[in-house]
N, CA, C and O atoms as CSV, one atom per row, in Angstrom:
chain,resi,resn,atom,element,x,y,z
A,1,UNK,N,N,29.265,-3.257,-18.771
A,1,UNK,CA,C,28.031,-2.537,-18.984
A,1,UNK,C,C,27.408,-2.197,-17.642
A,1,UNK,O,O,27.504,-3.071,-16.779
A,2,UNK,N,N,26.647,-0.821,-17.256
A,2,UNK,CA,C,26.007,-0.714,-16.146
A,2,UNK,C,C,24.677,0.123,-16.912
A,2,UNK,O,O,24.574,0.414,-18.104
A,3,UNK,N,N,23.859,0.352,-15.958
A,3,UNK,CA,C,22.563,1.012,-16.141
A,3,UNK,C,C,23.151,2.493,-14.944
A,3,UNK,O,O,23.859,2.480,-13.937
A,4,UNK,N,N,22.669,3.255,-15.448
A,4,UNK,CA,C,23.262,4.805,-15.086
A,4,UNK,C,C,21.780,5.444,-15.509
A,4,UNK,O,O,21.648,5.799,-16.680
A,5,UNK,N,N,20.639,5.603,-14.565
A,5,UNK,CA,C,19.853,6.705,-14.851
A,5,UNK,C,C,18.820,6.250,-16.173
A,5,UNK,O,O,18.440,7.015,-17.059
A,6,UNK,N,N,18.507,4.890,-16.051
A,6,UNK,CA,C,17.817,4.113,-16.644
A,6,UNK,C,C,18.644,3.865,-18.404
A,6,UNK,O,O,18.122,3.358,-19.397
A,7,UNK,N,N,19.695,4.290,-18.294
A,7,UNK,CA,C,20.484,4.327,-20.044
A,7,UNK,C,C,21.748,3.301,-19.601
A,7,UNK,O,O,22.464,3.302,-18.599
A,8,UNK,N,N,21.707,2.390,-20.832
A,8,UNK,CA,C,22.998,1.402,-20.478
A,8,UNK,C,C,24.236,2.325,-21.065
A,8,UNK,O,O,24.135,3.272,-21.845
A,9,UNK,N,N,25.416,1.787,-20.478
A,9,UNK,CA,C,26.694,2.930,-20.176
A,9,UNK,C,C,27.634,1.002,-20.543
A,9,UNK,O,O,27.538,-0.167,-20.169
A,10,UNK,N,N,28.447,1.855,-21.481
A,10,UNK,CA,C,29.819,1.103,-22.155
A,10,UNK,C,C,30.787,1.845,-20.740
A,10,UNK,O,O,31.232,2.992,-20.720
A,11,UNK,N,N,30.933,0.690,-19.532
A,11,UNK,CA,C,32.015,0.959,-18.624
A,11,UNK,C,C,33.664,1.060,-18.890
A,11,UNK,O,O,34.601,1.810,-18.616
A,12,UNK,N,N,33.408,-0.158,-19.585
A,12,UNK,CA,C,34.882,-0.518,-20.192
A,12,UNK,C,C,35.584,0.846,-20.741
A,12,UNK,O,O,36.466,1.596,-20.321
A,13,UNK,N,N,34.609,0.777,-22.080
A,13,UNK,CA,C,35.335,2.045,-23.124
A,13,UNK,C,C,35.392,3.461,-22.054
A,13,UNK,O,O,36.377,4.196,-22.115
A,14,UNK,N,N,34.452,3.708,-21.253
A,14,UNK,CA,C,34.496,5.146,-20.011
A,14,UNK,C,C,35.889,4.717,-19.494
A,14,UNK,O,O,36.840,5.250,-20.065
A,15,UNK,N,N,36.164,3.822,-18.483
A,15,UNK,CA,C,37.126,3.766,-18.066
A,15,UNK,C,C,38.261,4.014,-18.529
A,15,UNK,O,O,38.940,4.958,-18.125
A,16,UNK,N,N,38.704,3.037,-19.629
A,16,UNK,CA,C,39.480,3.441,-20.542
A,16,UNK,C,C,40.210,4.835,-20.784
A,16,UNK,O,O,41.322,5.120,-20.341
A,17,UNK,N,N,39.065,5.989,-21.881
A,17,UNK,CA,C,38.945,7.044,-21.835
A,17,UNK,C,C,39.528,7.804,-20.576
A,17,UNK,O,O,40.590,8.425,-20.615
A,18,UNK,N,N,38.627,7.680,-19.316
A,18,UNK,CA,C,38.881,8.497,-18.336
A,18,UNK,C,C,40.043,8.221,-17.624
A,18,UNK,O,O,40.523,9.026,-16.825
A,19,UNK,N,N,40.816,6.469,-18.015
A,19,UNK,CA,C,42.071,6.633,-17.243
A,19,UNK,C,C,43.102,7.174,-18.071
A,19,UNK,O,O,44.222,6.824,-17.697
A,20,UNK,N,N,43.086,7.852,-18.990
A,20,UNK,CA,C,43.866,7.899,-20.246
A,20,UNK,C,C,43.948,9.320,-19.580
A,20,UNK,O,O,45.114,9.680,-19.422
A,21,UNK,N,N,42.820,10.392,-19.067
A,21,UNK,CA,C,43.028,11.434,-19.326
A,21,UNK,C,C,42.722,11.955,-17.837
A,21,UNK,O,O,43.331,12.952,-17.449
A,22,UNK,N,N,41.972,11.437,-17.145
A,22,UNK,CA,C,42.055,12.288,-15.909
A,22,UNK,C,C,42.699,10.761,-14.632
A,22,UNK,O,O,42.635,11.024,-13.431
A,23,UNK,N,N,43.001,9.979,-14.863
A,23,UNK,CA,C,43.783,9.247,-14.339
A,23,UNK,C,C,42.363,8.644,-13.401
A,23,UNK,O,O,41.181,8.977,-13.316
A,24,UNK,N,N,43.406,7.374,-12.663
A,24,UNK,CA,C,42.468,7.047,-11.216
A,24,UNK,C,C,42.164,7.535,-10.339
A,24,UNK,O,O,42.954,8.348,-9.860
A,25,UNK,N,N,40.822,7.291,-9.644
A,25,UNK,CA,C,40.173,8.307,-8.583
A,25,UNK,C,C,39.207,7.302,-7.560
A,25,UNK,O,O,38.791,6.177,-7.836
A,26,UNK,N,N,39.056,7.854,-6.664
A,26,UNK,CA,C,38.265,7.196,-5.751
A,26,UNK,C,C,36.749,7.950,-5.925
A,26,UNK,O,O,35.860,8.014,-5.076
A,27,UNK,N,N,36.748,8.370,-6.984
A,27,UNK,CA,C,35.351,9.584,-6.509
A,27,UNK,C,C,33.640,8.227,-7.514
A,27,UNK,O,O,33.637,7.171,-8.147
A,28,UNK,N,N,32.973,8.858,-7.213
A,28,UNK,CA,C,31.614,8.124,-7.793
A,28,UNK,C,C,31.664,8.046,-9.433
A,28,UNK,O,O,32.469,8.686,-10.111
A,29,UNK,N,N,30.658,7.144,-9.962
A,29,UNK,CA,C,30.662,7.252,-10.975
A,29,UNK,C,C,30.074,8.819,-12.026
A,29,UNK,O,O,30.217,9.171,-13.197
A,30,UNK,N,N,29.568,9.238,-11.118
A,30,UNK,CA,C,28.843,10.662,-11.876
A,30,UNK,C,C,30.067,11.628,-11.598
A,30,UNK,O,O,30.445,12.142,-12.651
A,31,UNK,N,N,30.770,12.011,-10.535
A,31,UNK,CA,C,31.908,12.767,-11.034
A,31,UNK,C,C,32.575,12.595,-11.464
A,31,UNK,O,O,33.044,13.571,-12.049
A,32,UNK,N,N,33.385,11.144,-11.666
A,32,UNK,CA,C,34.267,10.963,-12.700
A,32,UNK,C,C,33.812,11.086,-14.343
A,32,UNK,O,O,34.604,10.870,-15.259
A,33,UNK,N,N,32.409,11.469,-14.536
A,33,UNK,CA,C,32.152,11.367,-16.048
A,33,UNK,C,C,31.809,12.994,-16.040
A,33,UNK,O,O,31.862,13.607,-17.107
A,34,UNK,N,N,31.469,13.650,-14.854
A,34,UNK,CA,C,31.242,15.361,-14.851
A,34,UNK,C,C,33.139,15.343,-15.037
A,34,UNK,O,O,33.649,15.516,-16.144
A,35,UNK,N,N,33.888,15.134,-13.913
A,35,UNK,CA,C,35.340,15.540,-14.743
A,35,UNK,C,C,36.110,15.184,-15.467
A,35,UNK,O,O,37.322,15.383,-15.390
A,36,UNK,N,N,35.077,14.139,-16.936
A,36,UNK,CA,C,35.886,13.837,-17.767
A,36,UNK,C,C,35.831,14.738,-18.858
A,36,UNK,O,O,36.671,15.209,-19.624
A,37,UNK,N,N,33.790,14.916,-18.617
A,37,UNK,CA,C,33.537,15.866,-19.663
A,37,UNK,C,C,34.065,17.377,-19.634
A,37,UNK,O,O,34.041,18.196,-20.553
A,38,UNK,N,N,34.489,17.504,-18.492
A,38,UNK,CA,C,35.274,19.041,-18.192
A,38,UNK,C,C,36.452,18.726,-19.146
A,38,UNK,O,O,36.495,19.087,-20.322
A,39,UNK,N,N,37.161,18.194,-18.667
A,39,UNK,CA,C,38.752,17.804,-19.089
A,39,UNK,C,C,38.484,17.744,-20.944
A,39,UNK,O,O,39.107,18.383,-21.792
A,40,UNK,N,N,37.470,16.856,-21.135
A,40,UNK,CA,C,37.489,16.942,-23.107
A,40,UNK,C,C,37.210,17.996,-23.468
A,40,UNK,O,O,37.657,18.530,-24.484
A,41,UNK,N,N,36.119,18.653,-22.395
A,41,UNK,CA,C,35.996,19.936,-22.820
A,41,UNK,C,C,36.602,21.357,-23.858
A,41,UNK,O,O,36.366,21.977,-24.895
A,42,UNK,N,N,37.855,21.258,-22.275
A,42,UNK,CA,C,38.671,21.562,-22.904
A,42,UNK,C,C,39.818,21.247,-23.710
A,42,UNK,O,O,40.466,21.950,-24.485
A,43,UNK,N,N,39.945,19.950,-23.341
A,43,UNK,CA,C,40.554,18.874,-24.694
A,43,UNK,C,C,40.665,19.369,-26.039
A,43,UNK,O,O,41.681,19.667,-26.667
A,44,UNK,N,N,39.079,19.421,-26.482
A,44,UNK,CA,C,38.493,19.273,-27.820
A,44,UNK,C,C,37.989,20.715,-28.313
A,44,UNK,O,O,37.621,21.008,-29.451
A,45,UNK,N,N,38.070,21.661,-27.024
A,45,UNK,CA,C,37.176,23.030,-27.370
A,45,UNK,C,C,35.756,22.735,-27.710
A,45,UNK,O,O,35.170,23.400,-28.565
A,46,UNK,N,N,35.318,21.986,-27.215
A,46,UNK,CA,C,33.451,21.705,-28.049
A,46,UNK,C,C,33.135,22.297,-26.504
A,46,UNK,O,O,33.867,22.616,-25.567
A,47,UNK,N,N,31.917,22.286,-26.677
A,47,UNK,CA,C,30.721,22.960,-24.816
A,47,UNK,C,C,30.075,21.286,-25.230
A,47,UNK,O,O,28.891,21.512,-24.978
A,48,UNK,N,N,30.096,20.124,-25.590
A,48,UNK,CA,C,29.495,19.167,-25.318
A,48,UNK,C,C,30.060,18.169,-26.320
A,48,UNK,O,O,29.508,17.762,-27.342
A,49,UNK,N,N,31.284,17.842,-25.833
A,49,UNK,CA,C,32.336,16.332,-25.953
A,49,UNK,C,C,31.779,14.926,-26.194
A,49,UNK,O,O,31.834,14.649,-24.996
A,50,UNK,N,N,31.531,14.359,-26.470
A,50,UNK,CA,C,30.901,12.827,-26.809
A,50,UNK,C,C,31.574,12.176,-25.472
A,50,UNK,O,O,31.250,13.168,-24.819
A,51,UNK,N,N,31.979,11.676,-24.878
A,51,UNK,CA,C,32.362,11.418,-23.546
A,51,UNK,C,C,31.942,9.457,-23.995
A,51,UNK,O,O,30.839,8.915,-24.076
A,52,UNK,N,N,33.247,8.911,-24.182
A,52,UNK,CA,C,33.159,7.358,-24.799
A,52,UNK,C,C,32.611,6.506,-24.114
A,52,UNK,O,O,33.423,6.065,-23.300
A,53,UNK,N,N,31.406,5.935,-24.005
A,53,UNK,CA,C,30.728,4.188,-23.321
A,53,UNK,C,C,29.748,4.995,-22.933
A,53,UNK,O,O,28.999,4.317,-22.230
A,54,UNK,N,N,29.246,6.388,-23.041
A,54,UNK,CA,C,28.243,7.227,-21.513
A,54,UNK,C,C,27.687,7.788,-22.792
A,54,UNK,O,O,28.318,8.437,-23.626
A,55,UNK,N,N,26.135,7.375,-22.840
A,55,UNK,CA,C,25.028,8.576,-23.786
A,55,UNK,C,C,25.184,9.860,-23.144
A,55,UNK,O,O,25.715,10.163,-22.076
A,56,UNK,N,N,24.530,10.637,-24.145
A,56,UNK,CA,C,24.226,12.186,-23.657
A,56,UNK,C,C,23.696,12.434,-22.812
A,56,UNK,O,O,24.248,13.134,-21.963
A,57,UNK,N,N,22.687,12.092,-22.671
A,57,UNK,CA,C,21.592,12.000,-21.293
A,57,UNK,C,C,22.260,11.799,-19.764
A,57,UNK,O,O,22.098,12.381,-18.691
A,58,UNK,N,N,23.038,10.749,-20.186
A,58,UNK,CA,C,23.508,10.218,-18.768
A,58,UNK,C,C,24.551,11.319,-18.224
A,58,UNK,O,O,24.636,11.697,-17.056
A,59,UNK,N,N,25.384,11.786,-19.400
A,59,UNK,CA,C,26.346,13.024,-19.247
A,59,UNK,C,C,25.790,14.008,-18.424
A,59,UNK,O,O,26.192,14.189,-17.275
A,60,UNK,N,N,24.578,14.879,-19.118
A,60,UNK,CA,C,23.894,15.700,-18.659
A,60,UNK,C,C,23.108,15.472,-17.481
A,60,UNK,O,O,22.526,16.495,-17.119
A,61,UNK,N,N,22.882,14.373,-16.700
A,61,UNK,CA,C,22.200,13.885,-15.611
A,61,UNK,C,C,23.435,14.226,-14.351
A,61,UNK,O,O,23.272,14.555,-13.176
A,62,UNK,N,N,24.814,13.973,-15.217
A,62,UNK,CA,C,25.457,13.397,-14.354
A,62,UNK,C,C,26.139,15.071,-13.853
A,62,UNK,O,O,26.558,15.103,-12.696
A,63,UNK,N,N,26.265,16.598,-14.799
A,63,UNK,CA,C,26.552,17.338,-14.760
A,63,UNK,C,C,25.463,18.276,-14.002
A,63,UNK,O,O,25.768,19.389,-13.575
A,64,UNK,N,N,24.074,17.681,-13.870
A,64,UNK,CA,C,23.537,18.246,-13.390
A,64,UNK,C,C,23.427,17.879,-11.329
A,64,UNK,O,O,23.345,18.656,-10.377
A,65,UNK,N,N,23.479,16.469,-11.407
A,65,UNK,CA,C,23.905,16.030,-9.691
A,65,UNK,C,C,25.204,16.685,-9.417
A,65,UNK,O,O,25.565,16.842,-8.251
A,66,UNK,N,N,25.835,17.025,-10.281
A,66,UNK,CA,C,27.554,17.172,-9.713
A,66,UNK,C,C,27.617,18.637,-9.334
A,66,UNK,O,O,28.478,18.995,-8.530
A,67,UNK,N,N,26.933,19.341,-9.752
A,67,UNK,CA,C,26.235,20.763,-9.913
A,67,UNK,C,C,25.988,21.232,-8.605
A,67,UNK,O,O,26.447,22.217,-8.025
A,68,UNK,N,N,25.047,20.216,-8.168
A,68,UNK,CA,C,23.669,20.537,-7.288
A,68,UNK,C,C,24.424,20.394,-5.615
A,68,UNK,O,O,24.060,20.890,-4.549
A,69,UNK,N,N,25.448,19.618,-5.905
A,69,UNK,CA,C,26.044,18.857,-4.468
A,69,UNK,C,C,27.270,20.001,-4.365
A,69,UNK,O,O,27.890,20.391,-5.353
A,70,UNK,N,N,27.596,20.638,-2.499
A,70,UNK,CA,C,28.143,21.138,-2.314
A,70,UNK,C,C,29.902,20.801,-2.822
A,70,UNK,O,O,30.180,19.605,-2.912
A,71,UNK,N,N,30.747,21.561,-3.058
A,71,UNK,CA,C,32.107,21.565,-3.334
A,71,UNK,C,C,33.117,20.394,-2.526
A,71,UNK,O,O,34.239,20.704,-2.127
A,72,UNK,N,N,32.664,19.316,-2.391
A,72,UNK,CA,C,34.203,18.854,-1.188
A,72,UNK,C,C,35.461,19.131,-1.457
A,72,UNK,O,O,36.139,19.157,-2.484
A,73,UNK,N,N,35.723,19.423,0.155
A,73,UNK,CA,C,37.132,20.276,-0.189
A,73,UNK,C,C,38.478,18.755,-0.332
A,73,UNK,O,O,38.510,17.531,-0.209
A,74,UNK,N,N,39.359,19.869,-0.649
A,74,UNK,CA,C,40.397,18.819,-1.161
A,74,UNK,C,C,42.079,18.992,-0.241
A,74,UNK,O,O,43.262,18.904,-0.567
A,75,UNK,N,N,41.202,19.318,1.212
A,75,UNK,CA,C,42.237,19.395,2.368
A,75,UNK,C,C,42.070,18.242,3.038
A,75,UNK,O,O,41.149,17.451,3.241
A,76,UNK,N,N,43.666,18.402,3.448
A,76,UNK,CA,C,43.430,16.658,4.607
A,76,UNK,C,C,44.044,17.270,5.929
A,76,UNK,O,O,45.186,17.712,6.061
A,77,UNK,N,N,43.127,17.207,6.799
A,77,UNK,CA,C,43.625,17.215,8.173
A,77,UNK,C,C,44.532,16.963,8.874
A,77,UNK,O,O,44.322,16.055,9.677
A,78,UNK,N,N,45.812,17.576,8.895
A,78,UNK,CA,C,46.374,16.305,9.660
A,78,UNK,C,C,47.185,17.409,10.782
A,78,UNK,O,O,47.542,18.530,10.419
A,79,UNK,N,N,47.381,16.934,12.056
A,79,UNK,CA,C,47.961,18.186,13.126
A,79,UNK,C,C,49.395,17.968,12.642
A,79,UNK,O,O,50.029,19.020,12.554
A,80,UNK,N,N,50.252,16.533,12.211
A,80,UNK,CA,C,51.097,16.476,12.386
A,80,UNK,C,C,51.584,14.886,11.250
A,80,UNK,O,O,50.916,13.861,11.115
A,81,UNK,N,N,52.335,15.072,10.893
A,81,UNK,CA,C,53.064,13.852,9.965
A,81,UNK,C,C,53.769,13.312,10.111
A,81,UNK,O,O,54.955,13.559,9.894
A,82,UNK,N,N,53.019,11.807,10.787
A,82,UNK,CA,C,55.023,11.140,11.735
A,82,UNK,C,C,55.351,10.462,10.165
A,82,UNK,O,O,56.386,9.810,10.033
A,83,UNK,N,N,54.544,10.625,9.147
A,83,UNK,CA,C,55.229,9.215,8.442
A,83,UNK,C,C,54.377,7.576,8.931
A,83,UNK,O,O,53.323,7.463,9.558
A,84,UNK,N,N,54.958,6.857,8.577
A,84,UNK,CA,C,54.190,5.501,9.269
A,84,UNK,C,C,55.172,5.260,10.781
A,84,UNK,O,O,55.248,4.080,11.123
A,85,UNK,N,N,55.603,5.859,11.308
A,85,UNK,CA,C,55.072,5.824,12.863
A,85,UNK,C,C,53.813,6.175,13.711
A,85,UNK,O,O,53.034,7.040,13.311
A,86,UNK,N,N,53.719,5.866,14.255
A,86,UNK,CA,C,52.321,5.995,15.269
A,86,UNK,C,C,52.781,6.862,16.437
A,86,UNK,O,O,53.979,6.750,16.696
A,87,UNK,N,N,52.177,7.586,17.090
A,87,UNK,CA,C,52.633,8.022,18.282
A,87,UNK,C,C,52.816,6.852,19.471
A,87,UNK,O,O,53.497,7.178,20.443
A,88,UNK,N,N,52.334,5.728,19.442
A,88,UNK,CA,C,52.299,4.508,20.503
A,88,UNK,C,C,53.148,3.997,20.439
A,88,UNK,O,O,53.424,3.307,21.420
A,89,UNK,N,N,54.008,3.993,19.388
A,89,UNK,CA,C,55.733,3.135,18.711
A,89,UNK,C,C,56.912,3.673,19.552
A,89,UNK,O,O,57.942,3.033,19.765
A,90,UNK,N,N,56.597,5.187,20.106
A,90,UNK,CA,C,57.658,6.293,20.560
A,90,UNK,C,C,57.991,5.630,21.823
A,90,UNK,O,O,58.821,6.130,22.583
């Protein structure tokens, strides 16, 4: 159980749910429930999915921060890929 935006939230059953369908993630708890409700979205064809352990409110709280915050991108920097060598090993 957690408190999410003053509403208690069934973690367990979310987790569950969200590892079933959008797998593990390192991201916060409000985007993983903004891209679960995407994913049932279109799952289920509904515009507003029941999203399992998370009230409505908290959904819509959570679609509205996820909204508001710029895009992070989903590039990784890298000049070059030794693999797990280091350049100091050479």
């Amino acid at each position: 159980m957690a408190r999410i935006n003053d509403s208690v939230c069934n973690m367990r059953e979310f987790e569950s749910a969200a590892l079933m369908r959008i797998g593990a993630s390192n991201d916060g708890v409000l985007e993983r429930i903004a891209k679960l409700h995407a994913f049932m979205a279109l799952e289920l064809k509904e515009e507003t999915p029941a999203i399992p352990g998370i009230p409505a409110e908290v959904v819509e709280y959570a679609l509205s921060t996820t909204e508001a915050q710029p895009e992070k991108g989903n590039k990784r920097v890298v000049s070059e890929d030794w693999g797990d060598m280091d350049e100091v090993d050479w």
